[in-house]
C-alpha positions in Angstrom: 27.9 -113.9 -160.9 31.7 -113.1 -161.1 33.3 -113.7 -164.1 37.2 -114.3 -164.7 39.1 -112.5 -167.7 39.5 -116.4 -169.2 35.9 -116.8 -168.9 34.9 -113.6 -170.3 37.8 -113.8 -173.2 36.6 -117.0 -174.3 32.4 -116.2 -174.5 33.2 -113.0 -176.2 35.5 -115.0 -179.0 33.4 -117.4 -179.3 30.2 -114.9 -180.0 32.6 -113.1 -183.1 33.4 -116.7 -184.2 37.2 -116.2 -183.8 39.6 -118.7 -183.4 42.5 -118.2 -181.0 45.1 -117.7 -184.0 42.2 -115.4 -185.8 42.3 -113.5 -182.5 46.1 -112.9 -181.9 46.6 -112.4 -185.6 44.2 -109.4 -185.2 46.2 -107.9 -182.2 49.9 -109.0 -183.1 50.2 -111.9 -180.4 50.5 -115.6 -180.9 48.1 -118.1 -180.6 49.4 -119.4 -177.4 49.4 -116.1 -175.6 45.6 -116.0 -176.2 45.3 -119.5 -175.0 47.2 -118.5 -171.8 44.7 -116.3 -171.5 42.2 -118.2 -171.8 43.1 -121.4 -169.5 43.7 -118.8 -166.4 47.6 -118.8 -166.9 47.7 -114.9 -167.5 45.1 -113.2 -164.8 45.8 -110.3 -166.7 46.9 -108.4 -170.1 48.5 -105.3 -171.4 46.5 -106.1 -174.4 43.0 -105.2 -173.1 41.8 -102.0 -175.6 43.8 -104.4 -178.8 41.5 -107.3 -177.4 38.4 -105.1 -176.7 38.1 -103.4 -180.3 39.3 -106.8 -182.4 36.0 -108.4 -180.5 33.5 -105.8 -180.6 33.4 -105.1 -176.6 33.5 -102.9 -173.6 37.1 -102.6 -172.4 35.6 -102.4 -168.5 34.0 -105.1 -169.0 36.9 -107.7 -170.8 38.8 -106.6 -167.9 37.0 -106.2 -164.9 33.5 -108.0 -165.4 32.1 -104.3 -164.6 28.7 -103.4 -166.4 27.5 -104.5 -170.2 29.2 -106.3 -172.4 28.7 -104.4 -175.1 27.1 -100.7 -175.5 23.9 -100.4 -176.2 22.2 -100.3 -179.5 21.1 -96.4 -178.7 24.1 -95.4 -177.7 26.1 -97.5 -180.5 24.1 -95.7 -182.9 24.8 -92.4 -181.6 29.0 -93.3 -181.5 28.7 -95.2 -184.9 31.0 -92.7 -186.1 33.6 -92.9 -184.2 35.9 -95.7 -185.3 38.0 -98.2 -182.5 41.3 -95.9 -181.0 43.3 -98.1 -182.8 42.2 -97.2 -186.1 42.9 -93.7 -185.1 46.0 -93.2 -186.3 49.4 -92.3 -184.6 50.3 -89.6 -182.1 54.4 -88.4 -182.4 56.6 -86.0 -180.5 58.1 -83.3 -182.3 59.7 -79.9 -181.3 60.3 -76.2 -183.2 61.8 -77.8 -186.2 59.6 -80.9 -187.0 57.2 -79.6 -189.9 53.7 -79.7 -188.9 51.6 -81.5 -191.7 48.1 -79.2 -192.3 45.6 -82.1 -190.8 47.8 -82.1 -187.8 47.5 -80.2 -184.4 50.3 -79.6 -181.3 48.8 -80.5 -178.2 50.7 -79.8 -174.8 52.4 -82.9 -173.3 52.5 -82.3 -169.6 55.2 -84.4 -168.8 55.8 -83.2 -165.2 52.4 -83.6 -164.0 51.0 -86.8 -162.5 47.2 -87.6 -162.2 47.3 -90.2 -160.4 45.6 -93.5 -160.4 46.1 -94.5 -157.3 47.9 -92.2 -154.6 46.2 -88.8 -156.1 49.8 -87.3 -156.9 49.8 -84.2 -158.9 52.1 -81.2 -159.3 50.4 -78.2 -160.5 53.1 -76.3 -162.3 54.4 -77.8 -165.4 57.1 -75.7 -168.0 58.9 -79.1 -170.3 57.2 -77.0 -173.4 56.8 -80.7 -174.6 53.9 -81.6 -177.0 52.4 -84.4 -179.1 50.6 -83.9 -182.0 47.2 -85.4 -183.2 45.6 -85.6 -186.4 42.3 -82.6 -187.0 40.3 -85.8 -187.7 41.1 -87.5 -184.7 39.8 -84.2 -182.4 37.1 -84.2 -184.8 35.4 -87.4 -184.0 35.8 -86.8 -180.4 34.8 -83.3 -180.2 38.1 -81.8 -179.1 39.7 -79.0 -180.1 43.2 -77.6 -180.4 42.9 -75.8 -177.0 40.9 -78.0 -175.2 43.6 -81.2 -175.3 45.8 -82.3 -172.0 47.8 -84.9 -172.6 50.2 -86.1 -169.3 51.6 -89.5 -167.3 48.8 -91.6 -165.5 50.8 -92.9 -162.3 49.8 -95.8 -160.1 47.6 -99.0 -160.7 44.4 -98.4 -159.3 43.4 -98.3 -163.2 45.4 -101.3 -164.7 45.3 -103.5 -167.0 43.2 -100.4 -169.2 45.7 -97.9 -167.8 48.8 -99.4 -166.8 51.7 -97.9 -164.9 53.5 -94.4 -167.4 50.4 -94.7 -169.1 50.4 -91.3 -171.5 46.9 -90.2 -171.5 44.3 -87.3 -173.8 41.7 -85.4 -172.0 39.2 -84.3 -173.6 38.5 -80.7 -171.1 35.2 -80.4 -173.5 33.5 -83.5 -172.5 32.5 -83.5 -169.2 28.8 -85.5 -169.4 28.9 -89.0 -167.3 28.6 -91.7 -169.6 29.0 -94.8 -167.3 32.0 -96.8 -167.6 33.9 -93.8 -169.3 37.3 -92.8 -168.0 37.5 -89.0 -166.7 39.6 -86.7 -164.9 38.7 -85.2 -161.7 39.2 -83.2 -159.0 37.9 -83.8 -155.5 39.4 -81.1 -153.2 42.6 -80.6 -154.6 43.2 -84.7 -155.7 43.3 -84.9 -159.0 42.7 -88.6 -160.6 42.0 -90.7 -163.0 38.8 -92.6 -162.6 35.7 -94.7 -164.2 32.2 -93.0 -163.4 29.0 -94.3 -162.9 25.9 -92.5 -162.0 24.1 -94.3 -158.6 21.1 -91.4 -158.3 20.5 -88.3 -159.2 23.1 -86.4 -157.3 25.4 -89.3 -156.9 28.0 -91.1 -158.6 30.2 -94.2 -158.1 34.0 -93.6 -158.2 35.4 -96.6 -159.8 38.7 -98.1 -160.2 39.6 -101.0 -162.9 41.7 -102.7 -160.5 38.7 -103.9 -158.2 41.3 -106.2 -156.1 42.9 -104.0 -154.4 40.8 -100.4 -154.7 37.3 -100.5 -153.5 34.2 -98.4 -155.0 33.9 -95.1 -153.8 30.2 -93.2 -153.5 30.1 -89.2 -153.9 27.9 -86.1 -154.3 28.1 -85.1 -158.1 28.4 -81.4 -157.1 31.8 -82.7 -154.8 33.2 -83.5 -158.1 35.0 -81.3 -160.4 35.1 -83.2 -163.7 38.6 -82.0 -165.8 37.4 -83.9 -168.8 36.9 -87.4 -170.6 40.2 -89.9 -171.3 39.8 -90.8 -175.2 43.3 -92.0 -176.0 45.8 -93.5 -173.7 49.2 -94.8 -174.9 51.3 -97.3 -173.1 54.7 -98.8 -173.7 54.9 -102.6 -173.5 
């Protein structure tokens, strides 16, 4: 049965035993923004991931209703180490003359490409010589490396709330295994997006937008799918 974000908010606060000031307190709102929230005033949150991590659930699933609620035990295990993106630390501009600390790396910021969610917009050639910087740990418990970091505009709102409009996102070009639910890059052709994936056979795979309302499911043949690599960091200004 469909469930709305109010309804979905409200079981998975109550489960961690939360009150609605406990849970804004947690992510930096008021109590009465959670309670909008909750009574179907807000059909919608820039504060989805925040809300996610503070109550222990998938973001998909707080904002769409799409698969578990939570991982599973197996696969919890195997992530254990990897703590919530927002105990991760920061990620900061910097140019030639910012000294780079020694448990920091310079990733390239590709400001001028857009992978789109939505429209599949993308220009190819990209020479800001912009970067961002990430901490060795931070690669570490994803299993990036220096070289194998993107980071670049998401554009469009097939993927909001998770991904909302100027959306700066990190790809991951080493992880390329379908975990469903995940967020990916990939190419189909030439159209390069952002996407959720979920495995429907063997050789197939559901292309999946967060914004349900207005983008429907899409079905493909795995090997018509180039996957870039996995999102696993996204920063948005509110």
């Amino acid at each position: 049965m469909k469930t709305t974000l109010a309804e979905r908010l409200k079981l998975a606060r109550k489960e961690q035993g939360l009150s609605q000031k406990a849970l804004g307190e947690l992510i930096g709102v008021s109590q009465a923004a959670i309670q909008k929230i909750e009574v179907g005033k807000a059909k919608e949150t820039t504060k989805i991931l925040d809300l996610a991590n503070a109550l222990g659930v998938r973001p998909e699933w707080l904002s769409s209703g799409y698969g578990e609620m939570r991982e599973s035990p197996s696969k919890t295990d195997r992530e254990s180490s990897i703590p919530p993106e927002r105990n991760w630390g920061t990620v900061d501009a910097w140019d030639g003359s910012t000294p780079l600390p020694e448990d920091e790396v310079e990733v390239p910021f590709l400001k001028d490409i857009e992978l789109a969610c939505g429209d599949g917009s993308y220009g190819e050639d990209d020479y800001n010589g912009f970067m961002l910087r990430f901490s060795k740990a931070t690669l570490k418990r994803v299993g990036a490396q220096k070289g194998s970091v993107l980071c670049f505009p998401a554009h469009g709102n097939s993927m909001e709330p998770l991904i909302p409009e100027g959306s700066t996102v990190a790809i991951n070009l080493l992880d390329k295994k379908i975990v469903d639910g995940k967020v990916y890059a990939i190419n189909q052709d030439g159209w390069k997006r952002l996407k959720a994936l979920h495995r429907s056979g063997p050789n197939k795979v559901i292309i999946r937008s967060f914004n349900s309302a207005e983008y429907d499911d899409e079905e493909a043949d795995i090997d018509q799918i180039e996957i870039l690599g996995r999102m696993f960091w996204t920063s948005t200004l509110w």
